[in-house]
ZAMARGU-4260 file (C-alpha; in steps of 0.2 Angstrom, whole numbers, plus 5000, padded with zeros to 4 digits):
<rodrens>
0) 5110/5166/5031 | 5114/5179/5043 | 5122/5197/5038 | 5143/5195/5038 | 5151/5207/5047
5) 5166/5218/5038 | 5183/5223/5047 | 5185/5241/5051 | 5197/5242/5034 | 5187/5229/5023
10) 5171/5241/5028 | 5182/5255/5016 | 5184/5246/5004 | 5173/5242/4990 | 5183/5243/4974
15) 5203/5243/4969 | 5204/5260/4971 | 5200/5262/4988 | 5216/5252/4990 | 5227/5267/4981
20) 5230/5276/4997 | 5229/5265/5010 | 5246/5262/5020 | 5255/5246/5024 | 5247/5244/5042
25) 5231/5247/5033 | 5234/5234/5018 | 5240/5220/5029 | 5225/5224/5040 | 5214/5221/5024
30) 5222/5206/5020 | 5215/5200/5040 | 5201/5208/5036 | 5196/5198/5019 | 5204/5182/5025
35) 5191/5183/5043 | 5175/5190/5029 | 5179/5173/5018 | 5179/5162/5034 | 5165/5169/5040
40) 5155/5168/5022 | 5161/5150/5018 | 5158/5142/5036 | 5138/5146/5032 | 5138/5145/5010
45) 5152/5131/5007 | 5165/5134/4995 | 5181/5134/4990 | 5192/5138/5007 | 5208/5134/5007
50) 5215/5139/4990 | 5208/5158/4992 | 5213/5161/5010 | 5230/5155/5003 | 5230/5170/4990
55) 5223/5184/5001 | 5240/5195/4998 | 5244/5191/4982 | 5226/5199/4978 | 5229/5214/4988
60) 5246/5218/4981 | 5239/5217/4963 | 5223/5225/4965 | 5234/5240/4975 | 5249/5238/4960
65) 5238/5237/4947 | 5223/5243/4938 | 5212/5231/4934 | 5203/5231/4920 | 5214/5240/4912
70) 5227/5230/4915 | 5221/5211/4913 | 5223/5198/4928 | 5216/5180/4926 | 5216/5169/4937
75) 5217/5151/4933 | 5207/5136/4936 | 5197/5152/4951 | 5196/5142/4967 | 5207/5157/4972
80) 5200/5172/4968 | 5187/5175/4980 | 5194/5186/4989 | 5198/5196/4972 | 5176/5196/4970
85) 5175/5202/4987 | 5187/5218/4982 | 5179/5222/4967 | 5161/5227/4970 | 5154/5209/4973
90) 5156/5214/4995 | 5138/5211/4999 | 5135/5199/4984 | 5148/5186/4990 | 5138/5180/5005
95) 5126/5171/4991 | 5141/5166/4982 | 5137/5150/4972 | 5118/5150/4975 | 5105/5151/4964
100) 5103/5167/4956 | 5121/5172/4966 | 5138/5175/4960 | 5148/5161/4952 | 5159/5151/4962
105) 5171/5156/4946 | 5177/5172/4936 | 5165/5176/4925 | 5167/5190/4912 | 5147/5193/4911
110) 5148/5194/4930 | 5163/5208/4932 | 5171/5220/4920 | 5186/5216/4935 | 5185/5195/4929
115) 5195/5199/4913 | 5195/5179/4908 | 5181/5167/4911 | 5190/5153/4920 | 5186/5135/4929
120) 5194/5123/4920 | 5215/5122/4924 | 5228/5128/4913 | 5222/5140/4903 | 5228/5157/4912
125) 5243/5158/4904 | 5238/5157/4883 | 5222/5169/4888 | 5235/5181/4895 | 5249/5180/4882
130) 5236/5186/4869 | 5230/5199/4878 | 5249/5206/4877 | 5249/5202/4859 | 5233/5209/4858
135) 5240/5226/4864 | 5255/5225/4854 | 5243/5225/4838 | 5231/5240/4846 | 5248/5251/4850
140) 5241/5252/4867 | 5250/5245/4883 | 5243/5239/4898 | 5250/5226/4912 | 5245/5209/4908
145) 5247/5195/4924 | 5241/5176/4924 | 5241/5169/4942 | 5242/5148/4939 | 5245/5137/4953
150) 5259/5123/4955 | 5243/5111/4951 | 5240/5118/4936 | 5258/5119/4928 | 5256/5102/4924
155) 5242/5105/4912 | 5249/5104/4893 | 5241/5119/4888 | 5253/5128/4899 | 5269/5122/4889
160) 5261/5125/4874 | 5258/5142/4880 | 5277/5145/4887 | 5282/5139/4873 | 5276/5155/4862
165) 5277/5169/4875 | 5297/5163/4875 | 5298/5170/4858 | 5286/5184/4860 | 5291/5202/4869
170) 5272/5202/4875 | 5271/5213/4893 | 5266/5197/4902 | 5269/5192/4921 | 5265/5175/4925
175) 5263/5172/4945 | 5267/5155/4949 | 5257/5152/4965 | 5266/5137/4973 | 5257/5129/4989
180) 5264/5114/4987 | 5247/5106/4983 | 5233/5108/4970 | 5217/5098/4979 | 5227/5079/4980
185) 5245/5081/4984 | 5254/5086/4968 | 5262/5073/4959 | 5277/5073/4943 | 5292/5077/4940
190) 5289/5094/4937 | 5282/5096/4956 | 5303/5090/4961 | 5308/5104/4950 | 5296/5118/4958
195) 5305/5112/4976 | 5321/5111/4969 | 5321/5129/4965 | 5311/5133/4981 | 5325/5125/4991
200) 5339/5132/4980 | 5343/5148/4995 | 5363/5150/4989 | 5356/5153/4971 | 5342/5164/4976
205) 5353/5174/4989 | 5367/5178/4976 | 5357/5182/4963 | 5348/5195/4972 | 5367/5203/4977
210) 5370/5203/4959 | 5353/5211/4954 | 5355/5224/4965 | 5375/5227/4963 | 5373/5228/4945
215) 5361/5244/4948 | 5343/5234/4947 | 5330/5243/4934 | 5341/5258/4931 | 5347/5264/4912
220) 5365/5257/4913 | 5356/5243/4920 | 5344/5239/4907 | 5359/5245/4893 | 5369/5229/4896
225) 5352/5217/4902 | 5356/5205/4890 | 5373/5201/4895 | 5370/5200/4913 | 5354/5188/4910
230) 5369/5176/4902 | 5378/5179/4919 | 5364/5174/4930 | 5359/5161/4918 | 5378/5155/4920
235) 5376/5155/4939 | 5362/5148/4941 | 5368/5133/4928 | 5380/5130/4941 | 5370/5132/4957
240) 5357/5119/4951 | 5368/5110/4942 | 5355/5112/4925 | 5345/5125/4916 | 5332/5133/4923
245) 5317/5128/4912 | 5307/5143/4910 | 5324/5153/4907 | 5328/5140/4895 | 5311/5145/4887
250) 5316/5163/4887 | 5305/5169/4900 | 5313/5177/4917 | 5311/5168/4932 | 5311/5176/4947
255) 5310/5171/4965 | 5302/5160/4975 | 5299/5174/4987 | 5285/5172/5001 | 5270/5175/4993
260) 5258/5178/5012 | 5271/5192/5013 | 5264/5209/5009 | 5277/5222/5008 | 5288/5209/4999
265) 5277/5206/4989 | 5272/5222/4984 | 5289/5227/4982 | 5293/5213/4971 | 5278/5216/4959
270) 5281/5235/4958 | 5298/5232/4952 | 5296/5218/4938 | 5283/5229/4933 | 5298/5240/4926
275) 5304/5226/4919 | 5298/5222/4898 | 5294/5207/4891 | 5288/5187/4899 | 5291/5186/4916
280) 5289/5172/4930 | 5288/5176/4948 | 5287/5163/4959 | 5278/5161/4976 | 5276/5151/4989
285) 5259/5152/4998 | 5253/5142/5012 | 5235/5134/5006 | 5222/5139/5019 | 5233/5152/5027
290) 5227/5160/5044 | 5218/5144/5047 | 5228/5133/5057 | 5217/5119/5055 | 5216/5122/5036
295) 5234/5123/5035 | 5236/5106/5043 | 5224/5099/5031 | 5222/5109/5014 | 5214/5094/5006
300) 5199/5093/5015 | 5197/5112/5019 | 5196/5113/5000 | 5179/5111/4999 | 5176/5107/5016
305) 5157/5111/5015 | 5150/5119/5033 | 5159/5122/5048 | 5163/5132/5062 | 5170/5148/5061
310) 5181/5148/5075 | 5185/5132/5078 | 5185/5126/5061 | 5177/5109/5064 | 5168/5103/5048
315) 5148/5099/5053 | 5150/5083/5046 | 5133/5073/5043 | 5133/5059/5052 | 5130/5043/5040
320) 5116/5030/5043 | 5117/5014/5039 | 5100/5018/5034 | 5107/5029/5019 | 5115/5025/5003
325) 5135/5029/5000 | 5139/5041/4987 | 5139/5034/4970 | 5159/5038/4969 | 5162/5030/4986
330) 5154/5015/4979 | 5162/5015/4963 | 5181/5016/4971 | 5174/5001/4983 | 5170/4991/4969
335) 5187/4997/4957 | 5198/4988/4974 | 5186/4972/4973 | 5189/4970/4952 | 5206/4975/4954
340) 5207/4961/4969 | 5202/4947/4955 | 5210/4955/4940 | 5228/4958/4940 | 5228/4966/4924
345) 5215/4980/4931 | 5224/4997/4933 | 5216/5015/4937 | 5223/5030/4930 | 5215/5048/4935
350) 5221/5067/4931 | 5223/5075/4948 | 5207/5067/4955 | 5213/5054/4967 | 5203/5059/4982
355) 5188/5066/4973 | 5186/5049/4961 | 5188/5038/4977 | 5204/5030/4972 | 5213/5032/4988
360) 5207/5013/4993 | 5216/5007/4978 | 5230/5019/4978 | 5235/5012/4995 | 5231/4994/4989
365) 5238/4992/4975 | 5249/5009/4971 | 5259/5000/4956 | 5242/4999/4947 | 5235/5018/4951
370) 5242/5033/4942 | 5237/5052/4946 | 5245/5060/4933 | 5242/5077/4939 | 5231/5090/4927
375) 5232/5080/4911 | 5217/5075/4904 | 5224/5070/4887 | 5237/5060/4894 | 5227/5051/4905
380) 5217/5044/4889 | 5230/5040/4878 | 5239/5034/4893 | 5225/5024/4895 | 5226/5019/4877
385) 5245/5014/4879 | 5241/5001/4892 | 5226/4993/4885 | 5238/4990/4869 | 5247/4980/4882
390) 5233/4970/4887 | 5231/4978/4903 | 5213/4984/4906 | 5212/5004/4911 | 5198/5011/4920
395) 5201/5031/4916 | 5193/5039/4928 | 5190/5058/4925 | 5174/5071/4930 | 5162/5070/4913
400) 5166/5092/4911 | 5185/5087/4910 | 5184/5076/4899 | 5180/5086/4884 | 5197/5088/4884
405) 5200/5071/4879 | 5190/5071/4866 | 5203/5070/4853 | 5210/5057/4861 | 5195/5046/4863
410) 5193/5047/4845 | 5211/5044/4838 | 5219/5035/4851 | 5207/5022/4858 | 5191/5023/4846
415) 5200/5021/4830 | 5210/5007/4835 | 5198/4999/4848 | 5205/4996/4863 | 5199/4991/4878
420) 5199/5007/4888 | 5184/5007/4902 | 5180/5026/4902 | 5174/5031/4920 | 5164/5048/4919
425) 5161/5053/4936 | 5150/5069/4941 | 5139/5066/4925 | 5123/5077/4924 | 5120/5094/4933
430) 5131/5092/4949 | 5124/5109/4959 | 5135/5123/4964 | 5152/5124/4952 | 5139/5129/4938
435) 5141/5128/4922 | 5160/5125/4919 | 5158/5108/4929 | 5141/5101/4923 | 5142/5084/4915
440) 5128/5086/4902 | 5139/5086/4886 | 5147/5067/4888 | 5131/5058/4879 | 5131/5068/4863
445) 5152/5070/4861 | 5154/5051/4865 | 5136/5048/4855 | 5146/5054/4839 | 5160/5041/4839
450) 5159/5023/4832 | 5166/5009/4840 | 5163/5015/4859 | 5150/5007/4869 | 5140/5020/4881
455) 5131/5017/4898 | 5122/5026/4914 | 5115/5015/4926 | 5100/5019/4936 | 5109/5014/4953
460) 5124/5009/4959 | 5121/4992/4959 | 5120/4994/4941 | 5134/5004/4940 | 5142/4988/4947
465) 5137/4977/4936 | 5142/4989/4922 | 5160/4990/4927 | 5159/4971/4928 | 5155/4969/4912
470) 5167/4982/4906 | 5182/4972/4911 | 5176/4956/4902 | 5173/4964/4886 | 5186/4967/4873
475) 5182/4983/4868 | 5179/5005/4873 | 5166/5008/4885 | 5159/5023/4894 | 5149/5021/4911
480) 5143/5040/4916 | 5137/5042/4933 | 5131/5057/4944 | 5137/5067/4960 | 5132/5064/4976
485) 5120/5050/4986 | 5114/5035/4979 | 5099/5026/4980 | 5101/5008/4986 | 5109/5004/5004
490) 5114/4986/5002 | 5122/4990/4986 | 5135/4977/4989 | 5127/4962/4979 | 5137/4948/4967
495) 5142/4959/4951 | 5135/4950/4936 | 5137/4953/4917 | 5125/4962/4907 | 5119/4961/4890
500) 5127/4977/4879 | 5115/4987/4873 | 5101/4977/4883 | 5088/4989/4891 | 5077/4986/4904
505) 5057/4984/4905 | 5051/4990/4922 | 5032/4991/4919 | 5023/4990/4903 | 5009/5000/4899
510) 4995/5006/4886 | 4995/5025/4880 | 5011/5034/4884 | 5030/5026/4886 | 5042/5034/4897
515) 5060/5030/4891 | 5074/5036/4905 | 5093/5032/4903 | 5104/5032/4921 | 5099/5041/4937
520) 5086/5052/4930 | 5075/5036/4928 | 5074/5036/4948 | 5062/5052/4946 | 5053/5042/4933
525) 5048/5029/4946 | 5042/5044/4958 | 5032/5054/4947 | 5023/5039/4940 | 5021/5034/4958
530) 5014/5052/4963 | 5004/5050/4948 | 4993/5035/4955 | 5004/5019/4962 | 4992/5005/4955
535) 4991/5016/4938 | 4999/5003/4926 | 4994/5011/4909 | 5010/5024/4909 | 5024/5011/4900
540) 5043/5013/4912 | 5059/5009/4902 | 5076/5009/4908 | 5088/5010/4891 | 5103/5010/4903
545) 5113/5009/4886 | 5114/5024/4873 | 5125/5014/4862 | 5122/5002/4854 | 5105/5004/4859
550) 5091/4993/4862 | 5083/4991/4844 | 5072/4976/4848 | 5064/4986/4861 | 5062/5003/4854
555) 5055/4994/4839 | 5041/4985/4853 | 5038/5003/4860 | 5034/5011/4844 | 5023/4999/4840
560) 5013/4998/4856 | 5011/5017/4861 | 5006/5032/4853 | 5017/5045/4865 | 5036/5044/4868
565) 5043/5053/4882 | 5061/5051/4883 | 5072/5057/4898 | 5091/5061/4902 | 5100/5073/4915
570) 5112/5079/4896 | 5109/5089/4882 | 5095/5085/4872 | 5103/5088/4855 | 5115/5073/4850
575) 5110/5061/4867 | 5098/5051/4871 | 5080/5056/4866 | 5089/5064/4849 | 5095/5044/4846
580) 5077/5037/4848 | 5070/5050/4836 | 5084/5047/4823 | 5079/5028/4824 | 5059/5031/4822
585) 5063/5043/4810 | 5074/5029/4799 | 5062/5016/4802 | 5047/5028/4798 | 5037/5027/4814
590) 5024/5042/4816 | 5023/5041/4835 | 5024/5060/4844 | 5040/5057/4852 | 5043/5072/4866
595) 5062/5076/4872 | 5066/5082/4890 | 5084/5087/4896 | 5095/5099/4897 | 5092/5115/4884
600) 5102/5121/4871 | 5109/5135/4886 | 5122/5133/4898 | 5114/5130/4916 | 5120/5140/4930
605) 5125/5135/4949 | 5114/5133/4961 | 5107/5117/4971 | 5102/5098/4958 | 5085/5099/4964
610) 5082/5116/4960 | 5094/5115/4941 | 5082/5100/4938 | 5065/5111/4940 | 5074/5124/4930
615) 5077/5110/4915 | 5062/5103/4919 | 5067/5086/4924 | 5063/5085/4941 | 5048/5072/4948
620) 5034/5088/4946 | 5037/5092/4928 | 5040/5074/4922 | 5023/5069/4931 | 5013/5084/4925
625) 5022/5079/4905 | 5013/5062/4908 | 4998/5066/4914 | 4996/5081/4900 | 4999/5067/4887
630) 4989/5056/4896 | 4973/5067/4896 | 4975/5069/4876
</rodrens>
């Protein structure tokens, strides 16, 4: 990657401090300056565009207002805090930005003492900042305390449950709402009506300001009567919207909307809620991809766009073969439409991941029987859970890391009382450049620990077809994992048919050594035994495609035939896969060597699959030199 140029002002600038004396032509030539550095950066190392070019002011007015780390800022969820990386000593570093060895594409507190909350999942801004504020209040010391959280993310339920508390608290916090309109899909809910109805609301917002300002704004006599003319706004704007205002209602001043790519409002805004004590709102409206027109037209796609022009802003989109397999999510929203097509009770439920779980198809088919329910894991399951108890058959699609917060609810609401819920884990295994707060490498051991639940990983997607097939003809919870990215067969569009549960699969037996893989990973089994010598048939290939109930009858075959084990998953080793076969030789006192490979017990960081797989040691090289080290024994 070639050397990014600076601005002229961005070229000053290396820490929050250089900001201090700069004046409001220089500022707003930063804010150029940063949003032309990003473009530049993310049109050679993809990432995520459109929501930091939308925030670039709001990050120069805090990092110029406030004094960070000192004062705490967190920013949730992360897609928009580049630009704060770039400001805050991480200039240079930026260019490798969610690389191997480079910066996250996420705050990271062991990456920055400026990154004052490790963040990457949604909704948690807002509860890590309040008790930072209470955290002060029990030090006696008093620092400025401000969670940005985007439109998307107030539909999380961590939020309310975090509103909820700071209503009753006087903690010094400042919640940002950053409103674009739009989180990655379109936002969806009744709470996305609300945020417009107050952004459209102009008479309320246009008196309330003469008020404020009338009444004296911050001053003493001001702040000596603050209670009662709170009851007078509150009064007027009860009459203006013709209801409460819900954060008001929840004790928490509301402020705004104000125009969030404006800087010297901005600025002046912050600057005088900063006078102001107690939790506090301010709500802004932002244009996602701001200063690119094409990425303002489509913030969806310019979300992630992967690379692209710098000027233009053209995406350098592969051109696909029909040579080339589809990506395993493609196929799977393909097949979700052709079930659906023959099962009228079939419905898809997904928290916020529309596009990126490849629901469109069936949103636009069959939209009475698809439901985004915005950032909601919980809800989605026991959503889910709801219809099945119906007798309606709910494929819940969420990304594997996202659905650890479900967890709960897999185990109360649809385990316990076993219905049939078809759990779709999407972007299972290491899936590259989000790192370790998006890897799906947990799923196998959390859903391992939990009767009733059947749990599956095809080796391709014509597997994965057949699996979902067979998930909407049986009458209880299933779980079908699958990864990120291409597949492996082009004419995947075969008849589905059902498959056995718990029925593995024998793909060449052999003498001395067993290779046991379960899902995708069992497609680097089949090239390092084919490196290894293509008409050597003494090394024993077994596809378990189920981790629960697993294969008994066969593992029982294998430990009888061979004297070395190898078993093989893209998740965690404790709890998974290879930990179920040695539980099961262990119980039925088999003395075979039985060697684990997956994911150690460390969190793995960004950085491309291939490369993540060496590093774990599951790639085609390090399984093939395992076999042939057992081998030689």
């Amino acid at each position: 990657m070639k050397d990014i140029k600076e601005g002229e002002i961005l070229a000053k600038v290396s820490t929050p401090n250089d900001l201090k004396g700069l004046s409001m032509e220089d500022l707003i030539s930063l804010c150029g300056d940063l949003r032309q550095y990003i473009i530049d950066v993310l049109s050679e190392n993809p990432g995520h565009l459109a929501s930091s070019l939308g925030t670039i002011e709001l990050t120069v007015a805090l990092h110029y207002l406030f004094d960070v780390p000192n004062d705490t800022l967190v920013w949730d969820v992360g897609h928009q805090a580049y630009a704060h990386k770039v400001l805050t000593g991480r200039k240079q570093a930026f260019q490798k930005i969610r690389q191997l060895n480079g910066l996250s594409g996420f705050p990271r507190r062991d990456e920055s003492e400026y990154d004052s909350f490790g963040t990457g999942h949604a909704s948690t801004s807002i509860s890590a900042s309040l008790a930072m504020a209470i955290a002060d209040s029990i030090k006696n010391e008093q620092h400025y305390h401000i969670a940005v959280i985007g439109d998307g993310s107030m539909t999380g339920g961590m939020v309310f449950e975090a509103l909820n508390q700071a209503g009753t608290s006087s903690a010094n916090l400042l919640i940002i709402l950053n409103d674009n309109g739009i989180s990655i899909d379109k936002r969806v809910g009744a709470l996305s009506q609300y945020f417009t109805k107050i952004t459209t609301s102009a008479t309320y917002n246009h008196i309330k300001n003469k008020i404020w300002n009338a009444l004296g704004g911050n001053t003493d006599a001001f702040n000596k009567h603050k209670t009662f003319i709170k009851r007078v706004l509150f009064v007027i704007k009860t009459l203006f919207s013709g209801k409460s205002n819900f954060f008001e209602a929840l004790n928490i001043r509301y402020f705004g909307p104000i125009d969030g790519n404006d800087l010297p409002t901005l600025i002046k805004t912050i600057n005088d809620l900063k006078k102001i004590n107690g939790p506090k709102i301010l709500h802004i409206i932002t244009k996602k991809g701001k200063g690119m027109p094409i990425a303002e037209d489509n913030p969806t796609t310019y979300h992630a766009p992967g690379l692209f022009d710098a000027k233009t802003g053209v995406i350098q989109h592969k051109s696909h073969k029909e040579t080339e397999p589809l990506k395993f999510n493609e196929v799977f929203g393909k097949t979700v439409v052709e079930l659906a097509k023959e099962n009228e009770k079939i419905v898809a439920i997904t928290p916020a991941m529309l596009t990126g779980s490849s629901l469109n198809e069936m949103n636009k088919m069959f939209p009475k029987r698809t439901f985004d329910v915005a950032i909601a894991e919980e809800h989605a399951v026991t959503l889910s859970a709801g219809f099945a108890s119906r007798g309606l058959i709910p494929l819940c699609c969420i990304y594997s890391s996202f659905l650890q917060r479900g967890f709960d609810q897999i185990i109360h609401d649809i385990a316990l009382q076993k219905l049939h819920v078809v759990l779709c884990l999407d972007r299972a295994g290491l899936v590259g450049e989000d790192g370790a707060t998006h890897h799906g490498v947990f799923d196998l051991s959390y859903l391992n620990l939990i009767p009733n639940i059947v749990i599956c990983a095809p080796m391709n997607e014509v597997e994965m077809r057949d699996m979902l097939y067979t998930a909407t003809k049986i009458n209880q919870p299933i779980a079908i994992r699958y990864p990120r990215g291409k597949g492996f067969v082009v004419d995947w569009q075969t008849k589905m048919k059902q498959i056995e549960i718990g029925k593995a699969e024998t793909i060449q037996e052999g003498e001395k050594v067993a290779v046991l893989s379960l899902g995708t990973i069992g497609n680097n089994v089949l090239k390092a035994v084919e490196k290894i010598n293509s008409d050597d048939k003494t090394i024993g290939v077994y596809n378990f495609r189920f981790l629960k109930p697993i294969d008994e009858k066969l593992l029982d075959d294998i430990l009888t035939k061979y004297e070395t084990i190898i078993t093989i998953e893209d998740g965690v080793i404790r709890g998974g896969f290879g930990w179920t076969v040695v539980s099961y030789a262990n119980k039925k006192n088999y003395k075979n060597k039985i060697i684990n490979m997956g994911i150690p017990d460390e969190f793995i960081e960004q950085g491309k699959v291939s490369e993540l797989q060496e590093i774990c040691h599951i790639d085609v090289e390090s399984i093939k030199n395992k076999i042939l080290e057992e081998q030689s024994k």
